[in-house]
VOGU-3710 file (C-alpha; in Angstrom, 3 decimals, decimal comma):
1> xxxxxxxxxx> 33,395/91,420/82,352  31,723/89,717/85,077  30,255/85,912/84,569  26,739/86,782/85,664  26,703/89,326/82,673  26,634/87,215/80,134  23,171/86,097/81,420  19,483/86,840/80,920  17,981/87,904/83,414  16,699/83,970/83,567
11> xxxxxxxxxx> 19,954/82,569/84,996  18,961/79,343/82,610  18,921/81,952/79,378  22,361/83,198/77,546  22,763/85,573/75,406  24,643/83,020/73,336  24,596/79,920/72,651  26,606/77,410/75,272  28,853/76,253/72,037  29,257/79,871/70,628
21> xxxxxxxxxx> 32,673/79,443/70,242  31,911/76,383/67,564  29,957/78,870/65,588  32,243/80,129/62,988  32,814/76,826/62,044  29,032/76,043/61,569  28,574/79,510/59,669  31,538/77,863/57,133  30,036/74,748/56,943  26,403/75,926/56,253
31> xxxxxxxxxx> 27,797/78,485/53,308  29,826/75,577/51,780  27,064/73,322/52,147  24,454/76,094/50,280  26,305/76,097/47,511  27,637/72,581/46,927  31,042/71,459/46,752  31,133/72,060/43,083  30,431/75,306/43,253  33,192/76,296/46,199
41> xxxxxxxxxx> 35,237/73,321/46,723  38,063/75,627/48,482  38,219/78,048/50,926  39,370/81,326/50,528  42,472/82,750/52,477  40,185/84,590/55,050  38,238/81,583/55,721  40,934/79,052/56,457  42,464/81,489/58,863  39,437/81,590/60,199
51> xxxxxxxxxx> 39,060/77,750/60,750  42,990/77,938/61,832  42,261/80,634/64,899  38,843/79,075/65,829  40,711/75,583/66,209  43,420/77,542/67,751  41,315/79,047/70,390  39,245/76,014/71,187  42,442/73,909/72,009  43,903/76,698/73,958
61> xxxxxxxxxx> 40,014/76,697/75,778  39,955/72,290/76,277  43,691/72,339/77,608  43,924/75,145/79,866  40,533/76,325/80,857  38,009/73,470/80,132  35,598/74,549/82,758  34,304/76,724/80,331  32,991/74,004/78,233  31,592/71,605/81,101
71> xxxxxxxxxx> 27,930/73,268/80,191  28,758/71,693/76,761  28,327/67,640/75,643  31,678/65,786/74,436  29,154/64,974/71,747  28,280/68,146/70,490  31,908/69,443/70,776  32,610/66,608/68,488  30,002/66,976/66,188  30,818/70,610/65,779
81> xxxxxxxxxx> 34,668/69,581/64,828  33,259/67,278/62,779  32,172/69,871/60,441  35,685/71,053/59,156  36,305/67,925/57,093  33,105/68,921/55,534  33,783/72,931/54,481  36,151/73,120/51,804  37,448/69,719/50,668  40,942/69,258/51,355
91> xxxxxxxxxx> 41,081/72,128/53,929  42,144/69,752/56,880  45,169/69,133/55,648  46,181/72,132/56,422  49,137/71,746/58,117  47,768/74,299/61,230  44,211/73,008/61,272  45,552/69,447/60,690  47,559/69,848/63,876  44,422/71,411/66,247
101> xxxxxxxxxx> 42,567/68,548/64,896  44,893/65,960/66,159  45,560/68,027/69,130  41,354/68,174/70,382  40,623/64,508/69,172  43,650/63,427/71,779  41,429/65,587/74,338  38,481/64,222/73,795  39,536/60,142/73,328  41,193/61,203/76,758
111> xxxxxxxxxx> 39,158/58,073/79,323  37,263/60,848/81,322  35,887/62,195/77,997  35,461/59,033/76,327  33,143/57,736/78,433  30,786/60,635/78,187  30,486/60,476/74,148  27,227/59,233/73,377  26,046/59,392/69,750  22,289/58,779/70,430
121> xxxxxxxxxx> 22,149/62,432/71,545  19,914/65,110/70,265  22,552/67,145/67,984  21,510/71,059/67,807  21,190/71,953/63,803  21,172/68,204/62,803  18,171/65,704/61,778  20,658/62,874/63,493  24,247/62,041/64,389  24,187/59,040/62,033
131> xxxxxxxxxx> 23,586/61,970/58,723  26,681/63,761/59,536  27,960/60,198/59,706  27,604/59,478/56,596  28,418/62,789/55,007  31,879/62,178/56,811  32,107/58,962/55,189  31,612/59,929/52,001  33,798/62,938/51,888  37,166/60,554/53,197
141> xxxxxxxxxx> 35,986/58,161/50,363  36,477/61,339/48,100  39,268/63,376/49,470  41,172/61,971/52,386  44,159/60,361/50,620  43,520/57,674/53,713  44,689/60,457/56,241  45,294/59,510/59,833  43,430/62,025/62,014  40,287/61,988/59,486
151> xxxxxxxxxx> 40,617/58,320/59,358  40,403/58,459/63,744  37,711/60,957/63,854  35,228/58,307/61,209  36,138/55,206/63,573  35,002/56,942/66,700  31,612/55,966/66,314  32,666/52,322/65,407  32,837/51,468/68,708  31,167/48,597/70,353
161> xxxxxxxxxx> 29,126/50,252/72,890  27,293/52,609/70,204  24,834/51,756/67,645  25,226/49,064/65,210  24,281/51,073/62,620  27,422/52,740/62,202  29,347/49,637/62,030  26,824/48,262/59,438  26,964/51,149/57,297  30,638/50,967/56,550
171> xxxxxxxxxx> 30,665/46,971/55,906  27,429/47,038/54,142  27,072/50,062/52,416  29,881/52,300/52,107  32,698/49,487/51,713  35,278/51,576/49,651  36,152/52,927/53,298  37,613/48,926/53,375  40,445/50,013/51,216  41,143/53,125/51,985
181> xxxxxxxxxx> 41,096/53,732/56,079  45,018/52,666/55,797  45,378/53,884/59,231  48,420/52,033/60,910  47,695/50,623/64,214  50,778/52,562/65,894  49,098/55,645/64,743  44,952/54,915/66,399  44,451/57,626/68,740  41,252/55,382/70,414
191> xxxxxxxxxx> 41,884/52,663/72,387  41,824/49,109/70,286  39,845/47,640/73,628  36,805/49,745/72,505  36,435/48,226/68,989  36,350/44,786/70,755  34,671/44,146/74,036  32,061/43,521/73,844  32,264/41,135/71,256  29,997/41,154/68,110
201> xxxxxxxxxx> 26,960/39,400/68,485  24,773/40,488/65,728  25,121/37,400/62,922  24,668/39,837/60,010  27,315/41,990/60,785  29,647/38,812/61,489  28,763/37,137/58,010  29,557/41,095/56,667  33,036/40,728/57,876  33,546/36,995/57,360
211> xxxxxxxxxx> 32,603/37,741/54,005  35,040/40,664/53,472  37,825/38,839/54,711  37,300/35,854/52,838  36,615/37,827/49,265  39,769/39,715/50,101  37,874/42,917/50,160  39,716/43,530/53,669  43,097/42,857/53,644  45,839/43,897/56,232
221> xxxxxxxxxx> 47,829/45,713/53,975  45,056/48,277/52,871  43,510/48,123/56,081  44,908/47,112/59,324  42,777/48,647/61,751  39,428/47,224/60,235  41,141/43,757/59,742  42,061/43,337/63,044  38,591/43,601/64,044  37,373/41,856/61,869
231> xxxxxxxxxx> 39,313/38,573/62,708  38,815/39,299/66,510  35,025/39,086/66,411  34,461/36,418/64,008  37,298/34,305/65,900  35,227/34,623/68,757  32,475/33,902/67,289  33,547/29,999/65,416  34,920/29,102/68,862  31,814/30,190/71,203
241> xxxxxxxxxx> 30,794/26,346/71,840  26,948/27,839/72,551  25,360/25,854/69,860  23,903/28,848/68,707  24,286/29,696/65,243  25,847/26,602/64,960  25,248/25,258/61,418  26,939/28,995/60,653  29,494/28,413/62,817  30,625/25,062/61,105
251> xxxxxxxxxx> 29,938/27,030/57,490  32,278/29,564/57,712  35,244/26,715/58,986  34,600/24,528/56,804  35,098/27,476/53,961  37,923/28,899/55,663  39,461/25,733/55,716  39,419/25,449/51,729  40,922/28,588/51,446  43,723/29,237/49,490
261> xxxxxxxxxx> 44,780/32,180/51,942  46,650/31,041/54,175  47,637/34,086/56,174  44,104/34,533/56,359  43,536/30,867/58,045  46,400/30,912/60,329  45,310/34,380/61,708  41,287/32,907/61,897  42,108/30,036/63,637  44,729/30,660/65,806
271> xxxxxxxxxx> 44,148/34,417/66,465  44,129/34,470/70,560  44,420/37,984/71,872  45,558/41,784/70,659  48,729/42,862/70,779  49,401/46,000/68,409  53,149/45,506/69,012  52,879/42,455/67,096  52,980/41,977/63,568  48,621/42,516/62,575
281> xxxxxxxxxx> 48,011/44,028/65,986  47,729/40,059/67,232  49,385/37,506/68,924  48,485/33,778/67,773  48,279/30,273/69,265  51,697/28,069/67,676  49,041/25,581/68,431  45,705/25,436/69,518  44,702/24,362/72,875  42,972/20,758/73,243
291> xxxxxxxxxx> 39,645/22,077/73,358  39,631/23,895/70,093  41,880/21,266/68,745  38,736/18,831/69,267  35,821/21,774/68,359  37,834/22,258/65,008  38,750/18,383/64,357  34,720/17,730/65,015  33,591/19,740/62,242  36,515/19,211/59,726
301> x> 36,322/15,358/59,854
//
């Protein structure tokens, strides 16, 4: 069949839809979300081979042909794959659909993808990105047993350049993720740069994780990926000598330094740069440079 076939006789109109070949996974996520998840909480054998030869065929389509899917966002691709950790429960962990979803989030966290991801986007069959967000959310609270590639796809939109929201809705209200993303930092399929630069600026959001860390809420062992970030931006943030925010700034030492934790207060204070080959993804001062010497000897005396 010819390509100008598959048009209208409007060379703007199809006959499908430019992500037709995400359908069958909409059509599976619509049914299981029409009838609740405690009404069909499994697929049936027809529909996970389904989901295994429509995963199949869009990897084979993103790795050898992906011209055919230039007409279609990164965003909406990714929204569409989205949808299978939301149709039948446990169904990712399939071991074939587990692999194609590995296999397409390592094409699209490719840098000439990356780039091009941008949740503010108008999202086809969706009131807003940030619902499906939180749907995702939700379901790896319930069923992910803390797995890697679900764990990937949720920090995706965590990234610094998109909305805070995101980042504010797993510190502030859906915290449980805290202890349960237990994704190791060997295994992040996103580079760590894009959870850091730029750094955090918004003072809620830096009390939010000060606050977890401090409480113990977030703790390396449950949490590596998260904790990392965590002590990255509010490191930053006690030693930006702006006087802004300063009565904060001398706060949260002064508490850290009365901490009992002192893992916590060596990787705080002399936390310097990432490094995920080191032990916490970090590699620290032995001791700090004059100028934070003084800054921290100021406050503390």
């Amino acid at each position: 069949m010819s390509t100008t076939s598959c048009f209208t006789s409007n060379i703007e109109e199809f006959l499908m839809p430019q992500d037709w070949i995400f359908s069958p996974l909409i059509e599976l996520y619509n049914t299981f979300m029409s009838v609740g998840g405690d009404v069909q909480n499994v697929l049936s054998n027809s529909q996970l081979d389904v989901v295994r030869n429509v995963l199949r065929w869009i990897y084979v389509v993103e790795t050898c042909r992906p011209v055919m899917l230039e007409g279609v966002s990164v965003t909406l691709r990714i929204s569409r794959i989205m949808c299978t950790f939301l149709t039948g429960n446990e169904m990712f962990l399939d071991h074939s659909v587990h692999k194609y979803l590995a296999g397409l989030l390592r094409t699209y966290t490719q840098s000439s993808l990356l780039k091009k991801i941008d949740f503010s986007q108008d999202i086809p069959g969706l009131p807003s990105f940030y619902d499906l967000f939180t749907c995702l959310v939700q379901q790896f609270e319930a069923v992910s047993f803390g797995d890697t590639v679900f764990a990937c796809y949720l920090l995706l939109p965590l990234q610094q350049r998109f909305d805070i929201k995101y980042r504010k809705a797993i510190w502030l209200e859906y915290t449980g993720v805290l202890r349960t993303l237990s994704l190791p930092l060997n295994q992040l399929m996103l580079p760590m740069e894009m959870f850091l630069d730029p750094e955090e600026t918004n003072v809620e959001l830096l009390r939010l994780y000060y606050q977890s860390l401090l409480s113990g809420k977030l703790q390396p062992k449950w949490s590596p990926v998260l904790y990392l970030i965590a002590v990255h931006h509010v490191n930053r943030f006690i030693y930006t000598q702006d006087k802004i925010h300063q009565k904060l700034k001398n706060a949260m030492i002064k508490e850290l330094h009365r901490s009992s934790n002192e893992e916590l207060k060596q990787h705080m204070v002399y936390y310097m740069k990432t490094d995920l080959s080191k032990p916490f993804g970090m590699t620290l001062y032995e001791t700090l440079p004059d100028i934070r010497q003084m800054y921290m000897n100021n406050i503390l005396q």
